[in-house]
C-alpha positions in Angstrom: -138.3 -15.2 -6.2 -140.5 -15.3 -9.3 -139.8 -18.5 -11.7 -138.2 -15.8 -14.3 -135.7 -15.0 -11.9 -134.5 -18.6 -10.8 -133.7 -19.1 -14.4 -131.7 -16.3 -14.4 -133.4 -13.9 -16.0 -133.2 -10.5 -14.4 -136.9 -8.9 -14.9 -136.1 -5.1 -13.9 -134.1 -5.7 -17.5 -137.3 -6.3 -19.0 -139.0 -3.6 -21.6 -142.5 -4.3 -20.1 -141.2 -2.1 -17.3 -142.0 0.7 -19.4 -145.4 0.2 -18.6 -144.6 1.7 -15.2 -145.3 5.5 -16.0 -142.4 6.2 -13.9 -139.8 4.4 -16.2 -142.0 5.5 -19.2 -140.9 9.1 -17.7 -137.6 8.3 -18.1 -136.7 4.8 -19.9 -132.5 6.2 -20.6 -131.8 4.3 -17.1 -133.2 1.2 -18.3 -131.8 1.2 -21.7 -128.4 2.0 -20.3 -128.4 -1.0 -18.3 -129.6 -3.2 -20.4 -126.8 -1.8 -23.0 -124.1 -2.0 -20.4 -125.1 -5.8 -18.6 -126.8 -7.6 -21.6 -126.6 -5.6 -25.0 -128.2 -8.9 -27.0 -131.2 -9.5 -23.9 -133.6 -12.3 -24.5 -137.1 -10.8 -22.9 -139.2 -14.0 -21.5 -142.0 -10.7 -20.9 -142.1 -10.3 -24.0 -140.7 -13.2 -25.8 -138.3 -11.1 -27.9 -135.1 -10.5 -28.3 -134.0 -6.7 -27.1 -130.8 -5.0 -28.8 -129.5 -1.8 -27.6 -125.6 -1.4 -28.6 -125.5 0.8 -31.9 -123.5 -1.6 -34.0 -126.1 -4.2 -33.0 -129.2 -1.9 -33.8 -127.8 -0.8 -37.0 -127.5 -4.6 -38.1 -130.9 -5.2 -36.6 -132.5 -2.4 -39.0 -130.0 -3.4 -42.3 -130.5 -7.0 -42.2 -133.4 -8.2 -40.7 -136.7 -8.5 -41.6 -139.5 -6.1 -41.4 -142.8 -8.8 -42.2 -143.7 -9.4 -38.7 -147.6 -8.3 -39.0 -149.7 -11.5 -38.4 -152.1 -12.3 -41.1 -155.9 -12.6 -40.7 -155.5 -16.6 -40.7 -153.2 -15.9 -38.0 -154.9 -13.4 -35.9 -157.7 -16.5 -36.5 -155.8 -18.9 -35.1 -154.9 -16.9 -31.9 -158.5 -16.3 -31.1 -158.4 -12.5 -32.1 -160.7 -12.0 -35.5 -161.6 -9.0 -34.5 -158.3 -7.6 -35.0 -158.3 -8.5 -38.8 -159.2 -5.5 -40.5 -156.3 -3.8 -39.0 -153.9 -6.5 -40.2 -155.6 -6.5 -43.8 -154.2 -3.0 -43.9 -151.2 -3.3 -42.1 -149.9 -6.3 -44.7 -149.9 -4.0 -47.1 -148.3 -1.0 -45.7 -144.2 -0.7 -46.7 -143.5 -0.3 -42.8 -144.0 -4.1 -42.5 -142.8 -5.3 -46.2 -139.4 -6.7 -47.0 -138.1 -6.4 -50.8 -139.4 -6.5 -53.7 -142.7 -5.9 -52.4 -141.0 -2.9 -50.5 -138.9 -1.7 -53.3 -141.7 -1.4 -55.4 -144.3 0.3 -52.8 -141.4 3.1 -51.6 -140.4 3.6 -55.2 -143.6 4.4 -55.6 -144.1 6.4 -53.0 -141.5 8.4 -53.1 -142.1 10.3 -56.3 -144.7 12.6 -53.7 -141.6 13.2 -51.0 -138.7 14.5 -53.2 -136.8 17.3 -51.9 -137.4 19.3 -54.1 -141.5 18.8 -53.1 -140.4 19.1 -49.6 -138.6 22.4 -49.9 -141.0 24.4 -51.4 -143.5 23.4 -48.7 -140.8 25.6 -45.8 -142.5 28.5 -46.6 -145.8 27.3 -46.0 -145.0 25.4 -42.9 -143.5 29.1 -41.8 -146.5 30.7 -42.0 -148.7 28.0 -40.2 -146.7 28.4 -37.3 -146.5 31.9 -37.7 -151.0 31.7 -37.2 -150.8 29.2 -34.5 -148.0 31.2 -32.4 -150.3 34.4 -32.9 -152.8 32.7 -31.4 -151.1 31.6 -28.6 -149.2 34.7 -28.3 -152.7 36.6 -28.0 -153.1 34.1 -24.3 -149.6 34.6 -23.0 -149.7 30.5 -23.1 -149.3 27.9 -25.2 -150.1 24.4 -24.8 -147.2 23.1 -27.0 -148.7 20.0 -27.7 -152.2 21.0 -28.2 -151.8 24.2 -29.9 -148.6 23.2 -32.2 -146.8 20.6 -31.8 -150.1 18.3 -33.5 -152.2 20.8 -35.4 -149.1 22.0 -37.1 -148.1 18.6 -38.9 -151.6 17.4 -39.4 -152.6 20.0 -41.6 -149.1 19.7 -43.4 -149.7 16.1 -43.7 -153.3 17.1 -44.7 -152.0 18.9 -47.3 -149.2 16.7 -48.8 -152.3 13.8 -48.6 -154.2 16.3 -51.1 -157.5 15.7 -48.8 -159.1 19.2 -47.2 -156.9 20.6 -44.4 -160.2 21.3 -42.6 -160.2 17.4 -42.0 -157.0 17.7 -40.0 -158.3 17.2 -36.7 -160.4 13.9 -37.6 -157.4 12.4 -39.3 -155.0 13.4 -36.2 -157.5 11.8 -33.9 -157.5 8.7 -35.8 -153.6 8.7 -36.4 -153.0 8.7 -32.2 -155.5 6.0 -31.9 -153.8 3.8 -34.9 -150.4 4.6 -32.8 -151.2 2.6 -30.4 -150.9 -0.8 -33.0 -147.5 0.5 -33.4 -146.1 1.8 -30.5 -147.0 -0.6 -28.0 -145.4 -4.8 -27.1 -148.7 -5.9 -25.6 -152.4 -6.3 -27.1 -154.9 -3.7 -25.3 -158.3 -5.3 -25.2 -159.8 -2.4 -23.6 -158.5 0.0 -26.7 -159.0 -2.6 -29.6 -162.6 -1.4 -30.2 -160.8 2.2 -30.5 -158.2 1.1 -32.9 -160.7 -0.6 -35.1 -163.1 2.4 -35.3 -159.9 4.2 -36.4 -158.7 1.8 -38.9 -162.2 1.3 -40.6 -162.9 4.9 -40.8 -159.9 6.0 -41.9 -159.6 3.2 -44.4 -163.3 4.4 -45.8 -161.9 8.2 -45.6 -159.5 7.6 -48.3 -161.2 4.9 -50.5 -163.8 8.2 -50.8 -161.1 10.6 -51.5 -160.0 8.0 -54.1 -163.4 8.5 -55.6 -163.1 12.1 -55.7 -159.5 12.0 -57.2 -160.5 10.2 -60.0 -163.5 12.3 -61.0 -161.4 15.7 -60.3 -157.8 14.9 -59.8 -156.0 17.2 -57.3 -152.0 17.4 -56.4 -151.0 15.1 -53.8 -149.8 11.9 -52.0 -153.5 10.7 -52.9 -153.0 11.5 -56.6 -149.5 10.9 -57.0 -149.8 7.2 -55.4 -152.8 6.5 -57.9 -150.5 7.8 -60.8 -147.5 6.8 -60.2 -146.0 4.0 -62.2 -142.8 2.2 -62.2 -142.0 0.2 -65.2 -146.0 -0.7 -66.0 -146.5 -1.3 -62.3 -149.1 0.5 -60.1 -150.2 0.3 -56.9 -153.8 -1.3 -55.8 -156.7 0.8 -54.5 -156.0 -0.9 -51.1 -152.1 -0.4 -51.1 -152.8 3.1 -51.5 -155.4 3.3 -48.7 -152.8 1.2 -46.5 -149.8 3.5 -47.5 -151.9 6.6 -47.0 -152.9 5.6 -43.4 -149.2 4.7 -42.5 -147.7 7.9 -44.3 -150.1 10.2 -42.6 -150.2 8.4 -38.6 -146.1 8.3 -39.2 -146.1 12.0 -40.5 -148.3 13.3 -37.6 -147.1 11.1 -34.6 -143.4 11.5 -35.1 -143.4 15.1 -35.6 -145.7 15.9 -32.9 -143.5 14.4 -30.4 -140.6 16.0 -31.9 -141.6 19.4 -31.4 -142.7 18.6 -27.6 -139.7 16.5 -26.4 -137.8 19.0 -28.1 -139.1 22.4 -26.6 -139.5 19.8 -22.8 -135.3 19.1 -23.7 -134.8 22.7 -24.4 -136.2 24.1 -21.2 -134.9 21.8 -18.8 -131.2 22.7 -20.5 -131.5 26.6 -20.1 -127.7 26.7 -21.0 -128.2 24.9 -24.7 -131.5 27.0 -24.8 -129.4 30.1 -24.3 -126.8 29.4 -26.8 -129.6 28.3 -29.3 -131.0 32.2 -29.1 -127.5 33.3 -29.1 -126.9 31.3 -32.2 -130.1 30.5 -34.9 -127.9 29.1 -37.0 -127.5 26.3 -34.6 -130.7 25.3 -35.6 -130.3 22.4 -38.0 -128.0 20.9 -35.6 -130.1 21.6 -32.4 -132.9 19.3 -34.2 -130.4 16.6 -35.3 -129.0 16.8 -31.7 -132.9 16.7 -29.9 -133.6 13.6 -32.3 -130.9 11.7 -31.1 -131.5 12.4 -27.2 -135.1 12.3 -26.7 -136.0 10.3 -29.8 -139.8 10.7 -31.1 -139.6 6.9 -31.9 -137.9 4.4 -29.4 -138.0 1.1 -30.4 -139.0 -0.7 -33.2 -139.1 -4.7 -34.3 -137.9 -6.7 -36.1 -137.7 -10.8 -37.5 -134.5 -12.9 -37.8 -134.4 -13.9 -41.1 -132.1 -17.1 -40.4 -130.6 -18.3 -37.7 -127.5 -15.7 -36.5 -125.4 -14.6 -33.9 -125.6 -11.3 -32.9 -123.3 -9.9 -29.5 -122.6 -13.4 -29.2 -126.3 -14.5 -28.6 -127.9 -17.5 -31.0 -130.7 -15.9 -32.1 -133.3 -18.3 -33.9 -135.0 -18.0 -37.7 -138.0 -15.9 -36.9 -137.5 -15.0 -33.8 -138.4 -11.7 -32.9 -135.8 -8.4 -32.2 -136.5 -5.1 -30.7 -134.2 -2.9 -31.8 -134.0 0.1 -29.6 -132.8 3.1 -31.2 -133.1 5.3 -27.9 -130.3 3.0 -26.6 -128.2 3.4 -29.3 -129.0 6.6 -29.6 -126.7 7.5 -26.5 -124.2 4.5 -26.6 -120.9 5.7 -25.7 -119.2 3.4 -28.5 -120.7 5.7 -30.9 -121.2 9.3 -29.0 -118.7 11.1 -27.0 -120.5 12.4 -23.6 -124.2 10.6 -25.5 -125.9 11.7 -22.0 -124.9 14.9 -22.6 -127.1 17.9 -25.1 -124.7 19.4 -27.3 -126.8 21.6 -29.7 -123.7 21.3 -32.0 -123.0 17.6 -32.2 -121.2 17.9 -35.3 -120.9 13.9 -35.9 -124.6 12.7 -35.4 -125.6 9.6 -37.3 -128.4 8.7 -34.9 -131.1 6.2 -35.3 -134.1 8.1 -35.2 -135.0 7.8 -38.5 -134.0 3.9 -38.9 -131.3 3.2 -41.3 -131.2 1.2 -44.3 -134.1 0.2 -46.7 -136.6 1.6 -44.4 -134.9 5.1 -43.6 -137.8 7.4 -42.6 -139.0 8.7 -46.1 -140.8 11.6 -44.8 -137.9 12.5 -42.8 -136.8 15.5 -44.9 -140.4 17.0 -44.0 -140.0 16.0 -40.4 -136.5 18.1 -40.2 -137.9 21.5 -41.4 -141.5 21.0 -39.6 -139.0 20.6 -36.4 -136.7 23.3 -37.5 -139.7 25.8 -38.2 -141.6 25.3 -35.5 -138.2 25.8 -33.1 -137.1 28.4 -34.4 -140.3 30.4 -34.5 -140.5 29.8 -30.8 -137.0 30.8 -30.1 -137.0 34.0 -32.0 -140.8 35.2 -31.2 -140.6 34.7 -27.6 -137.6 35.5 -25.0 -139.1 34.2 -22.0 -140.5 30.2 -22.1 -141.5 28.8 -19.0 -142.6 25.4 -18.1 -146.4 25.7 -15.7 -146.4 24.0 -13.0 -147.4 20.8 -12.8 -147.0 16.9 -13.5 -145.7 16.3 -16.8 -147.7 13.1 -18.4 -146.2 10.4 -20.7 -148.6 9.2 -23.5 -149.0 5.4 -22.3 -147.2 4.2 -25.9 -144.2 2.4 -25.1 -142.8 3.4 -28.7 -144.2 6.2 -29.8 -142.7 8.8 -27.5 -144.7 11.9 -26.3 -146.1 13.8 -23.9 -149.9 14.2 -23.0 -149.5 17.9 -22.6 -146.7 20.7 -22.2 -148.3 24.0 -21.1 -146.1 27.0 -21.2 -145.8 30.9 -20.4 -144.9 33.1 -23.3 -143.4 36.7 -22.5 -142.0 39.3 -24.5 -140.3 39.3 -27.9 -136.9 39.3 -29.0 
């Protein structure tokens, strides 16, 4: 018995059992145990606090605090310097901000993601799709990941940013490497060098497109996040490098996993599939619904900000909570049948997004990029078959997505 266990601490509850691809295949197990025998779990693996009711998760997001990033005198202190440029930017992003500091950076921010901006772009995502489904179309096969799932959002996100869309498959490159910062528990010593190449040269990327926006200004996130002013307040040079990185590795990552857990859901429920083709209006729904079951983003965390109960559990001042939004994503409290897809789930408040202060802002662009991109498959192909073959998990505990989905395409509507 390990010394975990004899002080009764059950470690097959423990997160860090994600890092077992097998679990990381399918982690609903896991969170359903840990929301059924110990819904407030204290993690020694990982010291942290783990949450997985609904209630609990929607407290967690509302009124806890988001300024967990360790500062360079930190990092110091722990021995890991070379980490620091990535916390110099990460202090600054709103991800890891509490308010005001967070008031002002989103307000900011999102004057370049109104609705109204986001609307007029459905067109345009339309007929991206429309070019990367001819292409596939033209094979008979379509590697959903690779040929839409990420080039479809990286040159939307490309194009929101205001930077060249023929840049899109640097900036996606360096968006999956700066995932792993904040999708994953543990430190990676083998990928730190990776990160930091990512971090520096994405960092340098947009201090140059800075430059260029201020000799010849050009519409965008870029421009409006140089411009935009709130009562005589602006943003920094280097809060709108950091807010660039995190709006454009949050824009890409999310939505490429959406659209590939999504089409994976969709084919192994050929029933819900059927009824989607039967029904397009379903659409909306169907993403809402996809969201909710095989979330893009599973966990996120989280710092006390005094000392509280939660589920009946002391948890300390600063002490860190993971909130798993997967887990309450399919709590029974909340959803009738939450195990089960119902493309029509009319009453579907799920977490995906967050909640609160830090609600997903680019989650309006995220909807119709999902909606598009489904419905273009659905409507342009009547036969979508899953290849043979192991399906691989990316190895990022909180950023969930596959490696790869190859398909067969036949015949059109």
């Amino acid at each position: 018995m390990s010394a975990v266990a004899a002080r009764g601490v059950d470690p097959s509850l423990s997160l860090y059992r994600l890092l077992d691809p097998e679990v990381l295949a399918n982690p609903y197990p896991l969170f359903h145990r840990l929301r059924s025998e110990d819904p407030v779990h204290w993690d020694p693996f990982l010291h942290a606090w783990v949450v997985t009711r609904y209630a609990d998760v929607v407290t967690v997001l509302y009124k806890f605090s988001a300024d967990r990033t360790p500062s360079p005198e930190q990092l110091a202190a722990m021995g890991l310097e070379a980490l620091t440029p990535i916390a110099r930017v990460m202090v600054k992003q709103m991800l890891f901000l509490d308010a005001p500091a967070h008031t002002r950076l989103r307000g900011l921010a999102s004057y370049a993601f109104t609705p109204r901006r986001v609307a007029i772009l459905r067109e345009h995502i339309q007929e991206i799709t429309t070019r990367l489904l001819d292409e596939a179309a033209a094979r008979g096969r379509l590697d959903v990941i690779a040929d839409l799932g990420a080039p479809l959002p990286a040159i939307v996100t490309a194009e929101m940013l205001g930077v060249p869309t023929e840049d899109h498959e640097q900036l996606k490159n360096w968006s999956a490497d700066f995932a792993e910062v904040l999708g994953n528990f543990q430190h990676n010593p083998d990928r730190a060098a990776r990160m930091l190449r990512a971090t520096e040269g994405m960092a340098e990327y947009f201090r140059e497109r800075i430059r260029e926006q201020k000799r010849q200004p050009r519409e965008g996130l870029i421009n409006a996040l140089l411009t935009a002013e709130i009562d005589g307040d602006r943003l920094t040079e280097e809060e709108v490098v950091a807010n660039c990185i995190i709006t454009m590795v949050g824009g890409q990552e999310t939505t490429t996993n959406l659209i590939g857990n999504g089409v994976l859901t969709l084919l192994r429920h050929p029933a819900e599939l059927a009824r989607l083709r039967a029904d397009l209006s379903l659409i909306p729904s169907a993403v809402e619904e996809l969201l909710r079951f095989e979330p893009p983003s599973q966990h996120t965390a989280r710092m006390a900000p005094d000392d509280v109960e939660l589920g009946g559990r002391r948890i300390k001042k600063r002490q860190a909570v993971i909130a798993v939004m997967a887990a309450g994503n399919r709590d029974p409290e909340r959803f009738p049948e939450p195990d089960r897809l119902d493309l029509g789930r009319a009453d579907n408040r799920h977490l995906s997004f967050g909640w609160g202060a830090h609600f997903c802002f680019g989650a309006p662009l995220a909807r119709i990029e999902g909606q598009v991109a489904l419905a273009a498959l659905v409507k342009r192909f009547e036969r979508i078959e899953l290849e043979p073959g192991p399906l691989v998990w990316r190895q990022n505990l909180g950023l969930r997505g596959l490696e790869a989905l190859p398909v067969t395409l036949g015949g059109a509507p």
